[in-house]
N, CA and C atoms as a LAMMPS dump frame, in Angstrom:
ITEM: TIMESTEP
0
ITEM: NUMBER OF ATOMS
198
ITEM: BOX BOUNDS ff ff ff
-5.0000000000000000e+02 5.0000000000000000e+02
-5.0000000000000000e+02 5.0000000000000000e+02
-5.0000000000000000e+02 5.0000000000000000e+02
ITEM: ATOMS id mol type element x y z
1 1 1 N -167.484 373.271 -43.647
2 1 2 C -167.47 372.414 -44.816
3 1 3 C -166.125 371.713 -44.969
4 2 1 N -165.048 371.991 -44.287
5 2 2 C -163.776 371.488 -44.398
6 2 3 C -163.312 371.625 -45.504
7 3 1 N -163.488 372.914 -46.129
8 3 2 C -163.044 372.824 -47.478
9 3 3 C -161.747 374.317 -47.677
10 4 1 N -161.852 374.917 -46.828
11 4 2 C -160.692 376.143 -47.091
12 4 3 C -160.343 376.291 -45.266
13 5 1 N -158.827 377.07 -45.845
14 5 2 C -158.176 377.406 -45.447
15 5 3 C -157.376 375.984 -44.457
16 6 1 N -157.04 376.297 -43.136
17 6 2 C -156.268 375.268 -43.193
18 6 3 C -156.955 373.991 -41.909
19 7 1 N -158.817 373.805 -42.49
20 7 2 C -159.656 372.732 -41.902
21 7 3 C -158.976 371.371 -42.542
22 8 1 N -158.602 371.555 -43.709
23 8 2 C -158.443 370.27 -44.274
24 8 3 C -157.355 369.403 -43.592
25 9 1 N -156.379 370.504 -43.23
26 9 2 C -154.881 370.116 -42.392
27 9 3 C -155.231 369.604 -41.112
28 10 1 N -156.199 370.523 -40.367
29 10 2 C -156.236 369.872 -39.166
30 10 3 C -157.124 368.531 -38.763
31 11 1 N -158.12 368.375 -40.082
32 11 2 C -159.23 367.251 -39.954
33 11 3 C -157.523 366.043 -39.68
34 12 1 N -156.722 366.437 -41.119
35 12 2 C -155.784 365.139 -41.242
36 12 3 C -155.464 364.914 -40.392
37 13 1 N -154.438 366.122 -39.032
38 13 2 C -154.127 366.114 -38.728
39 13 3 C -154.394 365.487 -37.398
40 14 1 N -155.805 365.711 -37.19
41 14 2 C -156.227 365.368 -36.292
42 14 3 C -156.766 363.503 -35.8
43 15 1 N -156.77 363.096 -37.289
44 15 2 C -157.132 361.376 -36.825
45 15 3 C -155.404 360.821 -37.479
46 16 1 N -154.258 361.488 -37.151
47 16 2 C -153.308 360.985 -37.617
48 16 3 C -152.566 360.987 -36.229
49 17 1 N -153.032 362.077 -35.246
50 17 2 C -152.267 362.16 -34.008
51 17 3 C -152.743 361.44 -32.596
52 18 1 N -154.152 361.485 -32.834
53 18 2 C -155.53 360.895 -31.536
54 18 3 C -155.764 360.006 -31.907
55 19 1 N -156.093 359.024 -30.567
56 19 2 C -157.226 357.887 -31.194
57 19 3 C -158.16 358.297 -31.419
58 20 1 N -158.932 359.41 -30.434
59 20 2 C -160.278 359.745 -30.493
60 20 3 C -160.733 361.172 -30.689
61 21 1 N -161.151 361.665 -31.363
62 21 2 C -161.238 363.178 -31.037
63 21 3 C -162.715 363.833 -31.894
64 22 1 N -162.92 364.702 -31.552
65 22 2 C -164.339 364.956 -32.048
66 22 3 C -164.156 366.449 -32.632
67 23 1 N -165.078 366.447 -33.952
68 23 2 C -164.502 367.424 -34.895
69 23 3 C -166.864 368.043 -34.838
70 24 1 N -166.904 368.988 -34.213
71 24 2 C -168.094 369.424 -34.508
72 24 3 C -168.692 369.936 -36.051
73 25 1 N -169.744 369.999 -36.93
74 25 2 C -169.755 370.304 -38.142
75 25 3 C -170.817 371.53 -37.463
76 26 1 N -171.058 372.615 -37.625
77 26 2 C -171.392 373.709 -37.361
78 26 3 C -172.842 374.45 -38.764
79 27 1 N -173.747 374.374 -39.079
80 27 2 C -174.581 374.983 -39.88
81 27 3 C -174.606 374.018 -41.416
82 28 1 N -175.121 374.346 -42.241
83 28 2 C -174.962 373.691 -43.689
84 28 3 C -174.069 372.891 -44.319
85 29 1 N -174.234 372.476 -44.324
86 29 2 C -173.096 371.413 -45.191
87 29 3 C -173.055 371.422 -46.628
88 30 1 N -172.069 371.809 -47.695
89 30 2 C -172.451 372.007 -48.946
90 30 3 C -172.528 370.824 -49.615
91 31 1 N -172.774 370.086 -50.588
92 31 2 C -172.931 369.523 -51.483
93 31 3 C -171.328 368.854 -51.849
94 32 1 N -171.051 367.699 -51.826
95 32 2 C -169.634 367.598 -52.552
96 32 3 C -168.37 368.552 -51.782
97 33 1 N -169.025 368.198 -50.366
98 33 2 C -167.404 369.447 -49.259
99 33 3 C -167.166 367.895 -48.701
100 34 1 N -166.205 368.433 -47.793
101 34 2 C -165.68 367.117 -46.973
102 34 3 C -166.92 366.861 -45.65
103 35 1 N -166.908 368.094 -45.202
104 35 2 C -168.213 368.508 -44.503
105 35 3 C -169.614 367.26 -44.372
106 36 1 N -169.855 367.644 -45.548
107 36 2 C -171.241 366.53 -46.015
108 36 3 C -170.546 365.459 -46.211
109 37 1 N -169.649 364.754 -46.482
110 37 2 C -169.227 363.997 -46.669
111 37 3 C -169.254 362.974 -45.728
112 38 1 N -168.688 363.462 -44.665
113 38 2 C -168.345 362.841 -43.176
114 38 3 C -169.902 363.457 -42.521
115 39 1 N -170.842 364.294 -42.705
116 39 2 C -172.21 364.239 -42.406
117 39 3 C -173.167 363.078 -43.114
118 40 1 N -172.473 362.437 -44.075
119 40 2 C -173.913 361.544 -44.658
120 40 3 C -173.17 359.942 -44.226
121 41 1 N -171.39 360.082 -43.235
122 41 2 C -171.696 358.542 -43.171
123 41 3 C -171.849 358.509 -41.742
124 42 1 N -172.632 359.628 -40.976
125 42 2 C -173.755 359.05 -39.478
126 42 3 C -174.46 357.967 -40.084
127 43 1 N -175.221 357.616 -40.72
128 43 2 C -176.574 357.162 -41.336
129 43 3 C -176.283 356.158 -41.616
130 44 1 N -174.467 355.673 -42.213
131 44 2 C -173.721 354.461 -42.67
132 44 3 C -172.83 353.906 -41.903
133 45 1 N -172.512 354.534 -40.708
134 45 2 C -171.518 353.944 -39.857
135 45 3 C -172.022 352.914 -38.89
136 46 1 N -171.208 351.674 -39.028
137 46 2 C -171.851 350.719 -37.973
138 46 3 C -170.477 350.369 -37.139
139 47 1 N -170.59 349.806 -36.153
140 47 2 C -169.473 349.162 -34.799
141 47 3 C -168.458 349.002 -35.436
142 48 1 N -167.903 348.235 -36.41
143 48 2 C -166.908 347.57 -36.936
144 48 3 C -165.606 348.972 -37.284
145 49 1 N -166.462 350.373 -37.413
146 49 2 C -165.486 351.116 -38.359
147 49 3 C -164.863 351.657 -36.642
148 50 1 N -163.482 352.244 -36.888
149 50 2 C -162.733 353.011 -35.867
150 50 3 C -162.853 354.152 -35.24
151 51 1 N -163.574 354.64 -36.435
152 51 2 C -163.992 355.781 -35.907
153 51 3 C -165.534 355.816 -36.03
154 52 1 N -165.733 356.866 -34.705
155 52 2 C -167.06 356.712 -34.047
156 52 3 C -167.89 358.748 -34.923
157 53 1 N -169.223 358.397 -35.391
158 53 2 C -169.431 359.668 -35.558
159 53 3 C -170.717 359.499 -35.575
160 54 1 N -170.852 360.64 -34.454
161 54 2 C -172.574 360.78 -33.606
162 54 3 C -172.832 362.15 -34.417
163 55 1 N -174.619 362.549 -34.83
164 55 2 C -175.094 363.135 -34.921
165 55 3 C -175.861 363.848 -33.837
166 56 1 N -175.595 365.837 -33.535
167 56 2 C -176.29 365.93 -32.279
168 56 3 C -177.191 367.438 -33.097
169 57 1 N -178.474 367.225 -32.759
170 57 2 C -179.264 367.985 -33.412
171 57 3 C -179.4 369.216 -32.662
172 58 1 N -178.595 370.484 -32.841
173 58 2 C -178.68 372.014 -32.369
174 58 3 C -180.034 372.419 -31.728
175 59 1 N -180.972 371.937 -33.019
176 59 2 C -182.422 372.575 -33.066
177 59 3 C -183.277 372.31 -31.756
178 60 1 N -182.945 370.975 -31.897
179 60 2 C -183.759 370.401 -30.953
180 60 3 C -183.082 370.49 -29.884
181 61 1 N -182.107 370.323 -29.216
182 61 2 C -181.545 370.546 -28.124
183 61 3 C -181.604 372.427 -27.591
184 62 1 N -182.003 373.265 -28.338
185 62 2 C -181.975 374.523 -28.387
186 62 3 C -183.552 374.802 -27.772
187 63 1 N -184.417 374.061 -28.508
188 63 2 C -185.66 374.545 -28.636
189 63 3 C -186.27 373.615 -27.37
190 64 1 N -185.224 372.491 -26.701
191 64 2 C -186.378 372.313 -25.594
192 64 3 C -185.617 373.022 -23.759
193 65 1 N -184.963 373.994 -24.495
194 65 2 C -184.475 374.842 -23.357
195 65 3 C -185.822 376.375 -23.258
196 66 1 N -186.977 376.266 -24.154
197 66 2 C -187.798 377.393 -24.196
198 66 3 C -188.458 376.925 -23.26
């Protein structure tokens, strides 16, 4: 959720030092975290913005290894 301990430092830290770098979001996303936040703008991001953020679905990539 990027919300404790020291995620928040390294999210900063991390588009302040790279051009490019990829931050995985891992299970639920709460409501009002940074987490969901940066999960609901896949859906809003188009070419123009700098940074690039792909959605990769666990489930499905899990479930067609059965």
């Amino acid at each position: 959720m990027l919300t404790g301990g020291n995620s928040p430092r390294y999210l900063v830290e991390l588009t302040a030092r790279f051009h490019s770098a990829t931050v995985m979001l891992t299970g639920y996303q709460a409501l009002q975290t940074t987490g969901r936040t940066i999960q609901n703008q896949v859906d809003k991001s188009d070419s123009s913005s700098k940074t690039r953020i792909q959605r990769w679905d666990y489930e499905s990539s899990v479930s067609s290894f059965s």
